[in-house]
BAFI-3210 file (N, C-alpha, C; in Angstrom, 3 decimals, decimal comma, padded with zeros to 6 digits):
// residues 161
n [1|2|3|4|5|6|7|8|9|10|11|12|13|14|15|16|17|18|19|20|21|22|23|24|25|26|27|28|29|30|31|32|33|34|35|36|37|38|39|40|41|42|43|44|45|46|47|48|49|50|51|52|53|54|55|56|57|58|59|60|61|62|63|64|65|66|67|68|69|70|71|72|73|74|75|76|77|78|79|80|81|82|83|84|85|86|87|88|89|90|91|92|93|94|95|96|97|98|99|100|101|102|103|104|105|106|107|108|109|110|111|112|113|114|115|116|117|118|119|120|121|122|123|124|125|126|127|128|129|130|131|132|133|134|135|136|137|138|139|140|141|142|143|144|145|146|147|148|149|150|151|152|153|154|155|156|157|158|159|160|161]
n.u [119,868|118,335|115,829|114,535|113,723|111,670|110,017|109,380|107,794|105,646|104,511|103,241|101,145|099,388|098,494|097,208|095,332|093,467|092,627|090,687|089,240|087,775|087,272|084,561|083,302|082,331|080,759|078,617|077,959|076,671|074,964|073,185|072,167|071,069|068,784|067,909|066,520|064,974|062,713|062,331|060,992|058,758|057,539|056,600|054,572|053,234|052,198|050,703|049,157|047,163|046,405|045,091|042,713|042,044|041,177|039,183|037,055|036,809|035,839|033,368|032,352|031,593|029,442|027,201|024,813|024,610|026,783|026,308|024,053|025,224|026,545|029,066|030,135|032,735|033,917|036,390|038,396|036,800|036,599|035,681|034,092|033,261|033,135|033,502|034,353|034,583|033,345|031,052|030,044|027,460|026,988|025,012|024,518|024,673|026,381|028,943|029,528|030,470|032,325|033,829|034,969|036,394|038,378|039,536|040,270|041,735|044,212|045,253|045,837|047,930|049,371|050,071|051,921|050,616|047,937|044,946|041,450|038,793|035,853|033,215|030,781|029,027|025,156|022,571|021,512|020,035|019,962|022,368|026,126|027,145|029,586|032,686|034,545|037,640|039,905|043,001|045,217|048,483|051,287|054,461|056,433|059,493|059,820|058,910|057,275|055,426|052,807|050,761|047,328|045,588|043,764|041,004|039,216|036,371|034,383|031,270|029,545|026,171|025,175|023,540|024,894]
n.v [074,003|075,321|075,136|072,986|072,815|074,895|072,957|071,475|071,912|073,372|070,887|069,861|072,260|071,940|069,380|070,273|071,651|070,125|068,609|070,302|070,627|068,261|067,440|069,668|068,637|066,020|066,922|068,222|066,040|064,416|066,472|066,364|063,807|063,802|065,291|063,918|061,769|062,425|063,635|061,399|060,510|061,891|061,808|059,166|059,108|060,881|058,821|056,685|058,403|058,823|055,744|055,330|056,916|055,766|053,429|053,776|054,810|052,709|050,755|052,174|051,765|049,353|049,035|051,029|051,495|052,580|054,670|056,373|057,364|059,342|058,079|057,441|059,837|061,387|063,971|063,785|061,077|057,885|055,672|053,233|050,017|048,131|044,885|042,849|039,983|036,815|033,622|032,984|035,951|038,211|040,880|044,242|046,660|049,015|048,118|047,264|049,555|050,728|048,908|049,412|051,883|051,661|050,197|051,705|053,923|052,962|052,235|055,125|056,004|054,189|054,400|057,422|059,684|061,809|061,158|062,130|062,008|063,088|062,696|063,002|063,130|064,462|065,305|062,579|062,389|060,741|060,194|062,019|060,866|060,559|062,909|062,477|063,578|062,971|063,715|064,326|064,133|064,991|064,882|066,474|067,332|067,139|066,904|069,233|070,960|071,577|070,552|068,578|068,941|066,881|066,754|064,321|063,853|062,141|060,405|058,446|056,609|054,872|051,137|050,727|052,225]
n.w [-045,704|-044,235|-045,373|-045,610|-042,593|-042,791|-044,481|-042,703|-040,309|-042,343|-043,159|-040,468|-040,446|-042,879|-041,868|-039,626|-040,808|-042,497|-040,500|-039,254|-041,472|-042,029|-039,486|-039,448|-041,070|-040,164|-038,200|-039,438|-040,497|-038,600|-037,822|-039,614|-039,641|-037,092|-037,949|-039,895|-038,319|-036,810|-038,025|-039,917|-037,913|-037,543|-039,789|-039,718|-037,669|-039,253|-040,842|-039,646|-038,172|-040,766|-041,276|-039,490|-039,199|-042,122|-041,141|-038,986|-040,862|-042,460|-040,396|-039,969|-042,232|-042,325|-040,558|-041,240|-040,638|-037,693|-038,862|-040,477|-038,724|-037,743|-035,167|-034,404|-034,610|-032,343|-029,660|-028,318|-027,433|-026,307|-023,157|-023,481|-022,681|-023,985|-026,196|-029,057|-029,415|-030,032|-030,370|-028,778|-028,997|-029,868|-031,299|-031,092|-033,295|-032,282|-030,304|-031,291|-032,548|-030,496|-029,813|-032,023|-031,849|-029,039|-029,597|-031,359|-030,221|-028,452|-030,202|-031,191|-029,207|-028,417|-030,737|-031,382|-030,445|-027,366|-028,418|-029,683|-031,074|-032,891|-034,544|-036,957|-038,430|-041,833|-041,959|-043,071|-045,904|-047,330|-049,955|-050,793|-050,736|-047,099|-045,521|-044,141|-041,334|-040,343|-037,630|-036,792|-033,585|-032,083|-030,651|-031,955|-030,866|-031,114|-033,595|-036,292|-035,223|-032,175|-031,672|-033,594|-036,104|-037,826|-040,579|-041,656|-044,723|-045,854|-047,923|-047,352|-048,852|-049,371|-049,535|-051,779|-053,974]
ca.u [119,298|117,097|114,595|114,180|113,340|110,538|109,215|108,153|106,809|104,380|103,699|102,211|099,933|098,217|097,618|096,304|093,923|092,671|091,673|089,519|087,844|087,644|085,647|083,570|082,771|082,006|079,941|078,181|076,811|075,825|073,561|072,499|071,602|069,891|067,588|066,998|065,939|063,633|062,105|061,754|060,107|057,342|057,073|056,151|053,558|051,976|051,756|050,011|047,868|046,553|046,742|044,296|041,663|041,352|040,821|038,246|036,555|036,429|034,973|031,874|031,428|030,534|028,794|026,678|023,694|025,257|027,752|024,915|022,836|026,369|026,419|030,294|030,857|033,281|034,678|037,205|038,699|036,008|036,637|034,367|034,773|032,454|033,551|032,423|034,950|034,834|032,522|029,489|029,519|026,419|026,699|024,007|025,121|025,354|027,739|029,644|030,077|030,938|033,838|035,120|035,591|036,946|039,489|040,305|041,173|043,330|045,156|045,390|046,677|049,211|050,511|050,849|052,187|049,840|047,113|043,499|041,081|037,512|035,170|032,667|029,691|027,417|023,691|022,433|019,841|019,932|020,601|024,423|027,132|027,738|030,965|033,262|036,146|039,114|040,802|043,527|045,951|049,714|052,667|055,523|057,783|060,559|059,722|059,350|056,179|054,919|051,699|050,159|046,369|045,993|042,558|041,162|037,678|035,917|032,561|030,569|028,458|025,489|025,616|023,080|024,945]
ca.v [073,425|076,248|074,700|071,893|072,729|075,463|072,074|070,303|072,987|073,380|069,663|069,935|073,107|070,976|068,419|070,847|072,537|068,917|067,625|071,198|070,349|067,109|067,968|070,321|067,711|065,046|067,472|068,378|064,546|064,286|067,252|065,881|062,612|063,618|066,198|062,856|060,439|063,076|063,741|060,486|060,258|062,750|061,069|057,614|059,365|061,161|057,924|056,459|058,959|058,573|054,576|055,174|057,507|054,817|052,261|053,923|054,906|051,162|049,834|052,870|051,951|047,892|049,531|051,495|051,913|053,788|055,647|057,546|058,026|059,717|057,807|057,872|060,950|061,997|064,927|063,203|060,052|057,278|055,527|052,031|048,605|047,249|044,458|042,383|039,234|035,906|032,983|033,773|037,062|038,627|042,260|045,393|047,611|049,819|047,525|047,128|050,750|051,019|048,003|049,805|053,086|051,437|049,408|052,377|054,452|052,408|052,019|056,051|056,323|053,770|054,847|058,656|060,427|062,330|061,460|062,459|062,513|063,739|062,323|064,463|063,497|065,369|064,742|061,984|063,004|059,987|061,075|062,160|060,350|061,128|063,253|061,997|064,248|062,432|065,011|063,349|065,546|064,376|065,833|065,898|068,468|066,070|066,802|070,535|071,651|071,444|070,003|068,819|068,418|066,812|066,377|063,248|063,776|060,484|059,962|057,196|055,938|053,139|049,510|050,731|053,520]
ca.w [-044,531|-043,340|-046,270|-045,118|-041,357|-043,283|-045,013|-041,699|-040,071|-043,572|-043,141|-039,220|-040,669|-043,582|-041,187|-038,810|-041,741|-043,004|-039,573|-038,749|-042,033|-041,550|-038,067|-039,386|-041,594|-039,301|-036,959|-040,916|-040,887|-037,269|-037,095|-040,696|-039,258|-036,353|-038,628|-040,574|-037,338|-036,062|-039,663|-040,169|-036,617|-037,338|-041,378|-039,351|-036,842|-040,327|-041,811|-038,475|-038,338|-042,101|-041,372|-037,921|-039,696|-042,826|-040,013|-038,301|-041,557|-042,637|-039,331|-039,973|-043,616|-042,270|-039,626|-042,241|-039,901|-037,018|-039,332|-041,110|-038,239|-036,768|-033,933|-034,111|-033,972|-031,035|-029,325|-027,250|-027,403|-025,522|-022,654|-023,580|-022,090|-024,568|-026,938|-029,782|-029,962|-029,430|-031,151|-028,893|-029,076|-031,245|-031,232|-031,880|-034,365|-030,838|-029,474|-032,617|-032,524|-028,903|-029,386|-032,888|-031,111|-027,865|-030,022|-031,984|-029,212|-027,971|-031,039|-031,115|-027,566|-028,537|-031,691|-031,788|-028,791|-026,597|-029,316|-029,777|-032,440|-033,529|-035,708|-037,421|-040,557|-041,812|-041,869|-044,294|-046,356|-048,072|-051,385|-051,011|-049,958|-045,631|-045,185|-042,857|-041,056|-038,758|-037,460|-035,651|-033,465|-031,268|-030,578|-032,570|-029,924|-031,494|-035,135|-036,274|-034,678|-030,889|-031,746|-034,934|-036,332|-039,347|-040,679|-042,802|-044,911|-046,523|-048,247|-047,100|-049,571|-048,947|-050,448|-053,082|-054,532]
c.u [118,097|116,073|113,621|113,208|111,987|109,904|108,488|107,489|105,268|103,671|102,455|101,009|099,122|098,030|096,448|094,940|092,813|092,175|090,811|088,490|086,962|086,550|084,507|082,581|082,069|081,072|078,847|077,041|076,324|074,522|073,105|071,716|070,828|068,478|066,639|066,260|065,186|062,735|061,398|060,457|058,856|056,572|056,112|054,990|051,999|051,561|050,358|048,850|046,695|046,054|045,095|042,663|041,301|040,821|039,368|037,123|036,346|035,395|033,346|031,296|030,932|029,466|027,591|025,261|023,918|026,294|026,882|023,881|023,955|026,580|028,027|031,118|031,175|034,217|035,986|037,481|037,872|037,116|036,079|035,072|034,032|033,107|032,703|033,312|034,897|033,074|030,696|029,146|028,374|026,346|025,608|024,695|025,520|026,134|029,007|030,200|031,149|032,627|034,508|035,523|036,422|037,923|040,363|041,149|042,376|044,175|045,920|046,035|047,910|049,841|051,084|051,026|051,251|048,564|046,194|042,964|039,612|037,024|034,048|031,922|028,679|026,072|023,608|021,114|018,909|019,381|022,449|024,800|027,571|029,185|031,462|034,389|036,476|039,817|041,450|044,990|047,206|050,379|053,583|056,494|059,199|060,897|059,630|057,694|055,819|053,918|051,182|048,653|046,200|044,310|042,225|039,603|037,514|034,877|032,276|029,290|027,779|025,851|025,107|023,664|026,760]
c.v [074,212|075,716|073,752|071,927|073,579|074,089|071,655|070,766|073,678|072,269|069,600|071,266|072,547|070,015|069,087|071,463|071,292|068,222|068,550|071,019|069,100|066,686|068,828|069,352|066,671|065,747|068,462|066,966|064,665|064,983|066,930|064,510|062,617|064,095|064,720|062,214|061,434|063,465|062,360|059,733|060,790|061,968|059,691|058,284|059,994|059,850|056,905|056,914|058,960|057,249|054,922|056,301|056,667|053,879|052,765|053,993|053,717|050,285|051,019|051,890|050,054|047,835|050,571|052,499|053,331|054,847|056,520|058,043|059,178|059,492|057,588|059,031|061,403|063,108|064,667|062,007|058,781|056,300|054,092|050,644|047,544|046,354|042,955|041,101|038,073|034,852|033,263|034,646|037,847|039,866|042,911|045,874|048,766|049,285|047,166|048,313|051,254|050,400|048,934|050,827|052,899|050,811|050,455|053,220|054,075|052,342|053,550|056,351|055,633|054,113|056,170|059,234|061,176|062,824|061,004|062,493|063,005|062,869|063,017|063,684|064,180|064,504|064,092|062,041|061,857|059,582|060,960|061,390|061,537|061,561|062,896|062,735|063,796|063,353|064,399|064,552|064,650|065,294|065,171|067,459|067,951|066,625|068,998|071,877|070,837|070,027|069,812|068,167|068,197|066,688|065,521|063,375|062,640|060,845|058,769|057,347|054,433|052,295|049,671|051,794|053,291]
c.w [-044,027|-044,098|-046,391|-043,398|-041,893|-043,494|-043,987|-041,193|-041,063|-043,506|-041,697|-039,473|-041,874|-042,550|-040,371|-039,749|-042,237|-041,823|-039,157|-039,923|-041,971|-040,405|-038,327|-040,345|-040,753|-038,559|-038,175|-040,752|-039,830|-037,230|-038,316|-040,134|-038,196|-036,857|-039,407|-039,513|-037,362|-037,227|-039,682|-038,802|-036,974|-038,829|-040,557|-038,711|-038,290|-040,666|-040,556|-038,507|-039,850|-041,896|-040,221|-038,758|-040,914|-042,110|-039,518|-039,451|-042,247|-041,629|-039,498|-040,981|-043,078|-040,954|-039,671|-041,204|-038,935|-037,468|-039,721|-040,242|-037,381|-035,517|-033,491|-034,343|-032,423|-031,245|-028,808|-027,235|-026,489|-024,771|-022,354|-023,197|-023,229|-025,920|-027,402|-030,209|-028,847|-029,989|-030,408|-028,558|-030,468|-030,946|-031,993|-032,970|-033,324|-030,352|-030,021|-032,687|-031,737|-029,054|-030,960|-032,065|-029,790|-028,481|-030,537|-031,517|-028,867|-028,929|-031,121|-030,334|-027,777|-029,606|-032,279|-030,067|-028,621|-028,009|-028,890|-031,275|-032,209|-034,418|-036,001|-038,487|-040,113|-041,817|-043,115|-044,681|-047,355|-049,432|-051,493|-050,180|-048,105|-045,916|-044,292|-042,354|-040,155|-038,838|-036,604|-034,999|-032,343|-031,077|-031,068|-032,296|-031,162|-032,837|-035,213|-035,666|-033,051|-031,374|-033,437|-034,953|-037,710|-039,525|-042,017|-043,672|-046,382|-046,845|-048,255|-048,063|-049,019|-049,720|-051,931|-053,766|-054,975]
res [x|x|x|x|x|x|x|x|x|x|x|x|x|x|x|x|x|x|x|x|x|x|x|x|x|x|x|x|x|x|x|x|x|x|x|x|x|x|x|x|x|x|x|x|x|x|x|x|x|x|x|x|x|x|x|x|x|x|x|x|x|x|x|x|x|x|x|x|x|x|x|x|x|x|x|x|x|x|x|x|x|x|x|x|x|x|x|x|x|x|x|x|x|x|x|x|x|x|x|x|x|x|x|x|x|x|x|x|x|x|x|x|x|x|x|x|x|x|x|x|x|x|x|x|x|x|x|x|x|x|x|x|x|x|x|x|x|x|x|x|x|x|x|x|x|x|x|x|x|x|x|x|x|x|x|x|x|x|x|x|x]
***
């Protein structure tokens, strides 16, 4: 008889050992799964930001004129009311500029958190292809750095080249 009362007493300490692993397990995936959401949070804002510097670099290159004379280059995100839509609208190539950079902004402000960018070419000597650098910058507190700047560099080539 005494062998028996040992047995059950052995049974309530495997249970007790398989539900502490069991939890450490479970509290194993959690902090695994949040490392993934917030990972995958900062992965989506890189891809954004890559997505928002081809954008802007598309609206220069049909904008050819003012891209090469660097008339979009900015320090600071603009502020522009100016826009180029709607059947009778006929824009400059200055006002064309004005509404890509005022559209683009906004797209910037809305799709990376507390985001800014830069734009940057060099002089065209017209010869070489214009360099282009987007340097685009947010916060990703969330993700594994405070702040991040990523930077994007393009060559604009003319129509004849």
């Amino acid at each position: 008889m005494l062998h028996k009362q040992q047995q059950a007493g052995f049974s309530l300490l495997e249970v007790m050992i398989a539900v502490v692993i069991i939890g450490v397990g479970v509290l194993g995936i959690a902090a695994l799964q949040t490392t993934s959401s917030v990972m995958t949070e900062s992965s989506v804002h890189r891809g954004q930001a890559a997505a928002l510097a081809i954008e802007i670099v598309e609206r220069m290159r049909v904008n050819m004129t003012e891209a090469k004379a660097g008339n979009y280059d900015i320090s600071v995100l603009p502020t522009l009311t100016t826009t180029c839509i709607g059947p009778a609208k006929d824009c400059s190539t200055s006002e064309l500029k004005e509404h890509d950079l005022r559209v683009w902004s906004d797209r910037v402000a809305a799709l990376l958190p507390s985001g800014s960018a830069t734009i940057s070419t060099s002089a065209d000597n017209g010869i070489d292809p214009v360099d282009i650098t987007v340097t685009m910058q947010w916060d990703d507190s969330r993700g594994r750095n405070a702040a991040v700047s990523q930077a994007f560099t393009f060559k604009l080539k003319g129509l004849d080249k």
